[in-house]
TIKEVEX-80378 format. One record per residue (C-alpha): residue in one letter; x, y negated, z negated. Coordinates in steps of 0.25 Angstrom, whole numbers, plus 2048, in hexadecimal, padded with zeros to 3 digits. Layout:
N
  marti   px   py   pz
      A    X    Y    Z
...
***
This chain:
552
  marti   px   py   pz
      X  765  7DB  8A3
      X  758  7DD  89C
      X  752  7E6  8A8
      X  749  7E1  8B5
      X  750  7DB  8C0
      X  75A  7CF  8C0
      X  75F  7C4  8C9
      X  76B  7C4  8CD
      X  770  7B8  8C3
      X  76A  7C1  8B6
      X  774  7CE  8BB
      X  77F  7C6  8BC
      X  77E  7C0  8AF
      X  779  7CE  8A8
      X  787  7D1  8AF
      X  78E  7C6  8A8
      X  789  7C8  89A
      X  78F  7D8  89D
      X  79A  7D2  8A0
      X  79C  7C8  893
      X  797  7D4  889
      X  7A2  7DD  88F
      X  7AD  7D3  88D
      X  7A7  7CF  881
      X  7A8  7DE  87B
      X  7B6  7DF  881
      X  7BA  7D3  878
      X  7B4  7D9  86C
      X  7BB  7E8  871
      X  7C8  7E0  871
      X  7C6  7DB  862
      X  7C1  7E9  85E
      X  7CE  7EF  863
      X  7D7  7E5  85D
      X  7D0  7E8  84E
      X  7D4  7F9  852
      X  7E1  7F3  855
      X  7E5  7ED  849
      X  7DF  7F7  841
      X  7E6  801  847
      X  7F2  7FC  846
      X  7EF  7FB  836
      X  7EC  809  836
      X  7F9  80B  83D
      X  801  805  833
      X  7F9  80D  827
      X  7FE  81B  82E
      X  80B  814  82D
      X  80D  810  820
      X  805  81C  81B
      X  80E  825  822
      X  81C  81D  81A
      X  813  81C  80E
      X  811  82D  80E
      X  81D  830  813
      X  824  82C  806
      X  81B  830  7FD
      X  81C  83E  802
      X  82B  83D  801
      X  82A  839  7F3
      X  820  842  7EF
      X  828  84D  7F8
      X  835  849  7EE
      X  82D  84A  7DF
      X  82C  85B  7E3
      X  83B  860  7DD
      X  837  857  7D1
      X  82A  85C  7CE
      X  826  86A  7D3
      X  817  865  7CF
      X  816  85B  7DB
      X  819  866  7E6
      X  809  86A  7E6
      X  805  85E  7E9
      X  811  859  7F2
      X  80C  866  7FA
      X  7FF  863  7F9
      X  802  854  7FE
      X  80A  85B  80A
      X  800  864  80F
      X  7F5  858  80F
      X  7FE  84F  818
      X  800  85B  822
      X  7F0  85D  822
      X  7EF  84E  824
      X  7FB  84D  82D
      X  7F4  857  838
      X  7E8  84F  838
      X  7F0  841  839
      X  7F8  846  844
      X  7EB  84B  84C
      X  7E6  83F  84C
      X  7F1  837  851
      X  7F1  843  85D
      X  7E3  83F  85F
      X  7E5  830  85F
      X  7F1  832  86B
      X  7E6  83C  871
      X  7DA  831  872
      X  7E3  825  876
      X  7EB  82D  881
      X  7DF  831  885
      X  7D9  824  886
      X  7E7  81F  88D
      X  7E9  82A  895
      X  7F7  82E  88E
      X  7FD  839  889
      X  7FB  83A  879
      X  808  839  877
      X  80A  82B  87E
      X  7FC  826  876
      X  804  826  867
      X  80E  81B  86B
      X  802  812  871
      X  7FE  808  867
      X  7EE  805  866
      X  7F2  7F5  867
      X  7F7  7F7  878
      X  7EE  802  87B
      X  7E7  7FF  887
      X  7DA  808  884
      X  7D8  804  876
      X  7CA  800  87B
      X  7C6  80D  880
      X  7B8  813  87B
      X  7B8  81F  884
      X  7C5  829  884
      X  7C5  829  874
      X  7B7  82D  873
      X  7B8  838  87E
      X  7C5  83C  87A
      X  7C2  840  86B
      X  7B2  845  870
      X  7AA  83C  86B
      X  7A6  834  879
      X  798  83C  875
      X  795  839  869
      X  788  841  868
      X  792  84E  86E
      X  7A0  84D  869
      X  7AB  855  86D
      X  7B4  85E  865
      X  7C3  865  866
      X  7D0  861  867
      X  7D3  851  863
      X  7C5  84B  862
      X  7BE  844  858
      X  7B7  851  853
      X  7C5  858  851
      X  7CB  84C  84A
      X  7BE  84B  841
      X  7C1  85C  83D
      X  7D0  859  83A
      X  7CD  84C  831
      X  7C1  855  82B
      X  7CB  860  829
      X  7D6  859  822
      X  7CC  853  819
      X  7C7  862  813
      X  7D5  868  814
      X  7DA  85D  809
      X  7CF  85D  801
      X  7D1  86B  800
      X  7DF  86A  7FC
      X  7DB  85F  7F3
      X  7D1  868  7EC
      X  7DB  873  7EB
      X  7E5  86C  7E6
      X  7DB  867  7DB
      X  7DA  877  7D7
      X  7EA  87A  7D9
      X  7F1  879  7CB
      X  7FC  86F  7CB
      X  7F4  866  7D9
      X  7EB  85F  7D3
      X  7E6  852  7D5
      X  7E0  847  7C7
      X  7D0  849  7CC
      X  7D0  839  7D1
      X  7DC  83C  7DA
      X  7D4  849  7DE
      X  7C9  842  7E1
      X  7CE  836  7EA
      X  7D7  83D  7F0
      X  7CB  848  7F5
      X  7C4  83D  7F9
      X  7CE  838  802
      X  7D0  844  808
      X  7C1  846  80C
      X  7C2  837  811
      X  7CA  83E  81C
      X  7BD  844  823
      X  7B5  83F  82D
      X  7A7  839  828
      X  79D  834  833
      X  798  827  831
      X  788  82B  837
      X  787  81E  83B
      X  77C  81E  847
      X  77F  814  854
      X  777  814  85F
      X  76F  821  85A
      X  77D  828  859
      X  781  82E  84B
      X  792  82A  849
      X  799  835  844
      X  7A7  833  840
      X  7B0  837  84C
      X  7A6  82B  854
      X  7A8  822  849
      X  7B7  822  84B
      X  7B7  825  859
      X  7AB  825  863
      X  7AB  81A  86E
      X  7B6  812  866
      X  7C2  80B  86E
      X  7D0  812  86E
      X  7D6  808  863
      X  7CA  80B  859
      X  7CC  81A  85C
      X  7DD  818  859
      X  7D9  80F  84C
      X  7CF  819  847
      X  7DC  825  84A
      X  7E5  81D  844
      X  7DC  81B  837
      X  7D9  829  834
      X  7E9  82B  835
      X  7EA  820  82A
      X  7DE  827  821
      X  7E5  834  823
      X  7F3  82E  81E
      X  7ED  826  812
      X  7E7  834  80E
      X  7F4  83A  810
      X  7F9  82E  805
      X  7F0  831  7FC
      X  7F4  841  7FC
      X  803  83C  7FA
      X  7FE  832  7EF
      X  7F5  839  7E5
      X  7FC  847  7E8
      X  809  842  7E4
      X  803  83A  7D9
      X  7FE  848  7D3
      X  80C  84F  7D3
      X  811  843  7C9
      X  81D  841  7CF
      X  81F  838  7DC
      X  822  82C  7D3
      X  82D  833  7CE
      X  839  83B  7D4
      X  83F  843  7CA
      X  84B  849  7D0
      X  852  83B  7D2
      X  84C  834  7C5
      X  854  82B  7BD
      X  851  822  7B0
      X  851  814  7B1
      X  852  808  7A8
      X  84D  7FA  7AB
      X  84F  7EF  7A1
      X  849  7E1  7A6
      X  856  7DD  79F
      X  862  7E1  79C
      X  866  7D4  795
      X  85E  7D1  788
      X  85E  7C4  780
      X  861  7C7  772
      X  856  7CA  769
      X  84C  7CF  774
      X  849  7DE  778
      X  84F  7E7  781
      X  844  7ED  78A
      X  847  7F9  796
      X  83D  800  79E
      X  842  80E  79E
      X  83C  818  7A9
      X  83D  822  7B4
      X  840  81D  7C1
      X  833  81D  7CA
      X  82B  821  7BD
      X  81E  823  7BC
      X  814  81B  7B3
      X  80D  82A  7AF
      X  81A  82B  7A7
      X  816  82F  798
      X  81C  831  78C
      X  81A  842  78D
      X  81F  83F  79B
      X  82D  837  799
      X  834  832  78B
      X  83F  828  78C
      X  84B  82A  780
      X  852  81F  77B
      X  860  824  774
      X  860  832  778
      X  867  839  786
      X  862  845  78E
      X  867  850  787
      X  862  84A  77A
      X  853  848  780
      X  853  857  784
      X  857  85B  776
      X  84B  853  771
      X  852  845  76C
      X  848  83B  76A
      X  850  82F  76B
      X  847  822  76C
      X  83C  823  774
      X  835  818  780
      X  828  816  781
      X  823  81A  790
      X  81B  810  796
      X  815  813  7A4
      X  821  81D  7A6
      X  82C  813  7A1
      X  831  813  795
      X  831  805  78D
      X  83F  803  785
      X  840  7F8  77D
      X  84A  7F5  773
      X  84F  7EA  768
      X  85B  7E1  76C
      X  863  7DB  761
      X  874  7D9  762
      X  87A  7D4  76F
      X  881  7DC  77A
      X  87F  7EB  781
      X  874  7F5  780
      X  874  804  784
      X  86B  80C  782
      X  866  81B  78A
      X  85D  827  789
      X  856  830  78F
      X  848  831  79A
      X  843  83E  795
      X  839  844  7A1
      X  82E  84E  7A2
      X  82E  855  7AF
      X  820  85B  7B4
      X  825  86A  7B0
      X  827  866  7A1
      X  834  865  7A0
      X  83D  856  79E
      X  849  850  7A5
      X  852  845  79E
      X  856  838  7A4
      X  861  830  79C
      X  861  822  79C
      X  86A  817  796
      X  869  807  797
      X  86F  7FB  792
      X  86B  7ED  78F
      X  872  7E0  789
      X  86F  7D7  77F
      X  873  7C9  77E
      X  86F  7BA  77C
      X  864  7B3  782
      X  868  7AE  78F
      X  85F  7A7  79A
      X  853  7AE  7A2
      X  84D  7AB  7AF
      X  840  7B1  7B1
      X  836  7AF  7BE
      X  827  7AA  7B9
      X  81F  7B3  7C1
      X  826  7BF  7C3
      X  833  7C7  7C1
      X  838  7C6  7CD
      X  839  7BA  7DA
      X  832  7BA  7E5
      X  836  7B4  7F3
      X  830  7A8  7FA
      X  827  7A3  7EE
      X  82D  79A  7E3
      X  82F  7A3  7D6
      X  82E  79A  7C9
      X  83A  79E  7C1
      X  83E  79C  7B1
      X  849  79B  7AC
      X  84F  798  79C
      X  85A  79A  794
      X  85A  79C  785
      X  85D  78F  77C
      X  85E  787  788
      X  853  77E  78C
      X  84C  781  79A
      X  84F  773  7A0
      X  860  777  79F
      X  85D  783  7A7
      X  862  786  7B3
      X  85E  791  7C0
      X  866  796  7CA
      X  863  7A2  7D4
      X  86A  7A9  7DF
      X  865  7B4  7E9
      X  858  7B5  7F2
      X  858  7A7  7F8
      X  855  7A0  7EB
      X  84F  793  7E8
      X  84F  78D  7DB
      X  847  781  7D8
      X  846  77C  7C9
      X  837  779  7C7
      X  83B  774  7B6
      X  842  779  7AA
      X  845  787  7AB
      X  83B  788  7B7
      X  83F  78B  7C5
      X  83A  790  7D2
      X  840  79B  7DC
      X  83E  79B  7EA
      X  845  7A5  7F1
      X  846  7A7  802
      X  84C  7B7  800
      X  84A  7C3  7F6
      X  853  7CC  7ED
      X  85B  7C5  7E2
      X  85C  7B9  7D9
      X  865  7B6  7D0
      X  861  7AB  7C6
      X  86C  7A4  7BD
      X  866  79A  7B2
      X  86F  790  7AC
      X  86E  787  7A0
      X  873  779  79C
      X  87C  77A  78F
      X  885  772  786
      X  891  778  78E
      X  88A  776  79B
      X  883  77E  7A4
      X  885  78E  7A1
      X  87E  799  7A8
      X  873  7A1  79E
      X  877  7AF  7A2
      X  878  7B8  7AE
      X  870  7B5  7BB
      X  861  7BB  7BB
      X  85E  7C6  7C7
      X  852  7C4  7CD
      X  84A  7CC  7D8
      X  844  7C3  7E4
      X  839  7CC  7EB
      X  833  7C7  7F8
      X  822  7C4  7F6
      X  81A  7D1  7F5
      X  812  7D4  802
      X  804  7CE  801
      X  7F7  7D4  801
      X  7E8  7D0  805
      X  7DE  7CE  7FC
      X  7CF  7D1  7FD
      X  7C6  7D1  7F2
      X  7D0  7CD  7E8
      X  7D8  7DA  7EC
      X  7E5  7DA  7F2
      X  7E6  7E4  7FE
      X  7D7  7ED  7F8
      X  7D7  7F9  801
      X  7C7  7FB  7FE
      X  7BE  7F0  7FD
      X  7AD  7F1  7FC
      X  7A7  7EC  808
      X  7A1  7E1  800
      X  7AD  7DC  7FC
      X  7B3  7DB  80A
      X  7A4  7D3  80D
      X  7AA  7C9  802
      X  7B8  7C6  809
      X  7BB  7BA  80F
      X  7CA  7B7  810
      X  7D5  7BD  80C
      X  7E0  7BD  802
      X  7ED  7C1  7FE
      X  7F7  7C3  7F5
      X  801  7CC  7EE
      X  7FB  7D9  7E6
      X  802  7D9  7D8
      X  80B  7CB  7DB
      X  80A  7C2  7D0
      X  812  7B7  7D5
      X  80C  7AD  7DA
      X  80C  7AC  7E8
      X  802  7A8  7F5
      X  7FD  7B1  800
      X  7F5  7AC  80B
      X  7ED  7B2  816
      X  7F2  7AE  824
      X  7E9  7B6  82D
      X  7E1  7C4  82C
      X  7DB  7CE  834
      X  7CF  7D7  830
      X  7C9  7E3  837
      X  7BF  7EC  831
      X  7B3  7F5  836
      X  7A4  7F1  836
      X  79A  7FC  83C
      X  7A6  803  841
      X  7AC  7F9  84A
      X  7B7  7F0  845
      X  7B6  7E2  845
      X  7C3  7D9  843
      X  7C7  7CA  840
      X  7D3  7C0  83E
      X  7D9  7B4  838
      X  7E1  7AB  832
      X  7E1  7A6  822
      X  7DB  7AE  818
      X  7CC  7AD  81B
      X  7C6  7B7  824
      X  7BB  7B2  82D
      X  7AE  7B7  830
      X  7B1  7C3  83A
      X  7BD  7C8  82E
      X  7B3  7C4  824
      X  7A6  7CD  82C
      X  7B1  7D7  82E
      X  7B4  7DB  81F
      X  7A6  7D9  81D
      X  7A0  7E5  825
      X  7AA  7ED  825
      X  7A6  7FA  825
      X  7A6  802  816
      X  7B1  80E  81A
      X  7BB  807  822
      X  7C4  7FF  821
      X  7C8  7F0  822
      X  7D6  7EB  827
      X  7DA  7DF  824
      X  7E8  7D9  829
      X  7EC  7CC  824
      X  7FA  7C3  825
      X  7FD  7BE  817
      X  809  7B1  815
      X  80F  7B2  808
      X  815  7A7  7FF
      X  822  7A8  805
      X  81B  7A6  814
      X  81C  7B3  819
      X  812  7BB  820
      X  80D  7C8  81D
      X  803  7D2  824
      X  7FA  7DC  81C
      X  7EF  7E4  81F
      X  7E5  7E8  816
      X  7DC  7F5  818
      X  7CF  7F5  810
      X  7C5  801  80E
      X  7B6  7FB  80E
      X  7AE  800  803
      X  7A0  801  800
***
C-alpha cells in the first residue's frame, strides 16, 4: 500500500486490512451513535420537565397580578421574553424535521413523530451537512433553514433580551438586585454562538461546524435537541428571578388565610403552650414593619390602633408562646395585621384553643418526627411515674410491625405508607390501663435518592480536576438524616473529549477505566451525563440521571 508494484498475495491482503479498518470504524460508529442516543433521550426529558416546570410557574406568577398591581411589569416583561424565546425554539424544531426528512426523504411533518432510537439514517454524514450549507466548510451557504440563519436567529434573541434586560434596569418600578442583573445578563449572552477556532487538518472550526459539519444525523438531532433545552432553562430562569423581583409568587393575597399550628394541642400540666402563627404560603422576608401578629385584639380594633400583645416574627412566622398552669380549655384569638406593597394593611383574625391536663404517656420516633417505610424505625415510648419495663406499644395502620428491642424501646417496620396509630399501655395496681389516646403518626415512603461525586449530591458543575479524581460513585438522600443505605447497582457515563463523545457502563459503584478516562477528559464547556440505577434500603430501584457542567 506503500507505492511500487505488488504481487498478488500483498493486494489481497492490503484488501483485507481495508476491509477490517472499515468494519472496525463501523463498530466504533455503532457505539458513538448509542452515546447520541441516550443523550438525546436525556435531553428529551429536560424539554419535558422544563416545559411542566415553566408552565406552573407562569400560572402562579400570572395569578400574584390582581393582588399586587407591582408584579404586572415584570409578569409582561417575563411574557414578552418567552414569545422572543418561543419563536426561536419553535424554528428550531422546524429545522430539526427539515434536516431529518430530508435525510429520510419524508415530508417534515412525518419526521417529528420519528424517534432518533429507530431512525434508519442516524449514521448519515452527508445530507445534514448539505442540507444546512455547510458541506464546504471553506464556502458556507446562507438563507432559508441553514446553520447560518440559525446562528442569526440564536444571535438575535441573545441582543434582543439583553436589551430588554438593560432597559428594564432603567424603567422605575423593573428593576432587578445588581447580582440577579448581572447573572441573569450573562445567561442571556450565553445564548449566542461563539466559535471554538479550533484548527484540524488546516481548517479553522467555527461554530455552526462544530455542532454540525460532517457529523451523523443523531449528533445533529442531540445537538437540536440541546439548544431547545438551553433555551427552556433560560426561559426558567426569566420566570424565576423576574417573579422573585415582584415579591410576590410565594404569596397569593386574594385567597390568603391565617393559620395556627401548635405541635400540640394536649399540654402536660406545668409546661408551656407554643403555636407557630403565620400566613399560609408565607414568606421568610416577612419582618416586623412588613406583618405584626396581636394577640387579644380583633380587626376592627387593630385598624383603630389597639395594641393588644404583640408576637415576635421569626422568618415570617410568628413565635407564640404562653405559660400553662390550671387544667382544662384554652382560647384565645387576634389578629394578622398585613402591609400590602401600596402602603396600606389588611386584617386577618385568628382564634385557637389548646388543653391542658395531666401528664400522660408519649411515644416519640428516635430519629425523626415521622416513619418511614421499608426500614426499621426505633421508637420510644414512656409514661409518667411508670417504669419503662411496664410499658406497653401497640400500633395500627400502614402494615405495621412492632418488635420490642427492651424497656420502653421498639422497632417499626412498616410494608405501606399513610397512617399509624400508636397506643401505649401500662402495668398498674388495678391492671392494665391505657395511658391516653392513641398517637397519630405519618409514614412517608424513602425520599428518591441521589448520586454523589465529590462529596456532593447531584453537583450540576464540577472542576475538570475534580471529575480527574472520581472513581466510583455514591448515593444517598440530600437532607435525609435518617439512617438509611443506598447502593449503586450499575451506571452509565457519557461525556465529550475533543468534541467527540465517549461513553462506558457497569455494574457496582465503581466506574472503570473508559468511565474513569471519560470524566477525566471531558471537555471544559460541556457537559457530563451520568445515569445510574440506585437500590434503596427497602429494595427498590430507582433511576437518576445527573447533568454536570465541566468547569475549568
Amino acid at each position: 500500500m506503500g507505492g511500487g508494484k505488488e504481487t498478488p498475495r500483498q493486494k489481497m491482503i492490503g484488501m483485507m486490512y481495508l476491509v477490517l479498518t472499515a468494519l472496525l470504524a463501523m463498530n466504533v460508529s455503532k457505539q458513538i451513535l448509542q452515546g447520541y442516543i441516550s443523550v438525546n433521550e436525556s435531553m428529551e426529558r429536560s424539554k419535558e420537565n422544563l416545559e411542566a416546570n415553566n408552565k406552573r410557574v407562569d400560572e402562579a406568577f400570572k395569578s400574584t397580578i390582581t393582588g399586587n398591581a407591582g408584579a404586572k411589569p415584570y409578569y409582561d416583561r417575563a411574557v414578552e421574553a418567552q414569545k422572543e424565546i418561543k419563536q426561536v425554539y419553535d424554528y428550531i424544531g422546524e429545522l430539526n424535521n427539515i434536516i431529518i426528512g430530508a435525510t429520510h426523504q419524508v415530508d417534515p411533518k412525518m419526521a417529528d413523530t420519528m424517534q432518533l432510537r429507530y431512525m434508519e439514517k442516524m449514521d448519515d454524514y452527508d445530507v445534514p451537512s448539505h442540507e444546512l450549507g455547510i458541506s464546504e466548510p471553506k464556502e458556507p451557504k446562507s438563507g432559508p433553514h441553514t446553520a447560518a440563519e440559525l446562528r442569526d436567529k440564536l444571535t438575535g434573541l441573545s441582543d434582543k433580551l439583553v436589551a430588554m434586560l438593560d432597559k428594564m434596569q432603567k424603567t422605575d418600578g423593573q428593576h432587578l438586585l445588581k447580582e440577579d442583573y448581572e447573572a441573569m445578563k450573562k445567561k442571556f449572552i450565553s445564548i449566542k454562538p461563539v466559535d471554538s477556532k479550533r484548527v484540524e487538518d488546516g481548517i479553522e472550526f467555527n461554530w455552526a461546524m462544530d455542532n454540525f459539519y460532517h457529523l451523523p444525523l443523531a449528533a445533529v438531532v442531540t445537538n437540536f435537541n440541546k439548544m431547545q433545552a438551553d433555551l427552556k432553562n433560560v426561559e426558567a430562569e426569566i420566570l424565576q428571578v423576574f417573579s422573585g423581583a415582584s415579591g410576590k409568587l410565594a404569596i397569593k393575597f386574594d385567597a390568603i388565610k391565617a393559620r395556627v399550628v401548635a405541635p400540640s394541642s394536649y399540654i402536660a400540666a406545668g409546661q408551656p403552650y407554643e403555636a407557630d402563627i403565620f400566613l399560609a404560603a408565607s414568606s421568610s422576608k416577612l419582618a416586623a414593619g412588613d406583618m405584626e401578629i396581636l394577640i387579644g385584639v380583633d380587626s376592627a380594633a387593630a385598624a383603630g390602633g389597639a395594641k393588644g400583645t404583640l408576637v415576635p416574627v421569626v422568618g415570617g412566622e410568628g413565635k407564640y408562646s404562653v405559660g400553662t398552669g390550671g387544667e382544662g380549655d384554652q382560647d384565645y384569638k387576634g389578629v394578622i395585621k398585613y402591609k400590602n406593597p401600596d402602603g396600606t394593611f389588611k386584617y386577618y383574625p385568628f382564634e385557637g384553643s389548646y388543653k391542658v391536663a395531666k401528664s400522660g404517656a408519649s411515644v416519640s420516633a428516635d430519629q425523626m418526627n415521622v416513619f418511614y417505610a421499608g426500614v426499621p424505625n426505633p421508637v420510644t415510648a414512656a409514661a409518667a411515674g411508670i417504669s419503662p419495663a411496664d410499658i406497653s406499644v401497640s400500633a395500627t395502620g400502614a402494615g405495621v410491625r412492632v418488635t420490642p428491642k427492651g424497656a420502653g424501646k421498639y422497632e417499626f417496620n412498616f410494608t405501606g405508607t399513610g397512617e399509624c396509630m400508636v397506643s401505649v399501655s401500662a402495668k398498674t395496681k388495678d391492671g392494665v390501663k391505657s395511658q391516653g389516646p392513641p398517637v397519630k403518626f405519618r409514614v412517608k415512603p424513602l425520599p428518591k435518592p441521589e448520586l454523589k461525586l465529590s462529596g456532593k449530591f447531584a453537583p450540576q458543575e464540577l472542576k475538570k480536576s475534580e471529575l480527574s479524581m472520581i472513581s466510583g460513585l455514591g448515593a444517598g438522600a440530600n437532607g435525609f438524616d435518617f439512617q438509611a443505605n443506598y447502593v449503586v447497582m450499575s451506571w452509565e457515563v457519557v461525556g465529550k473529549a475533543n468534541g467527540k463523545l465517549g461513553s462506558s457502563a457497569g455494574n457496582g459503584n465503581n466506574l472503570d477505566a473508559t468511565g474513569k478516562q471519560v470524566l477525566a477528559k471531558a471537555d471544559v464547556g460541556s457537559k457530563v451525563y451520568i445515569d445510574a440505577k440506585i437500590k434503596g434500603p427497602d429494595g427498590k430501584i430507582t433511576s437518576v440521571t445527573s447533568a454536570i457542567k465541566v468547569n475549568r
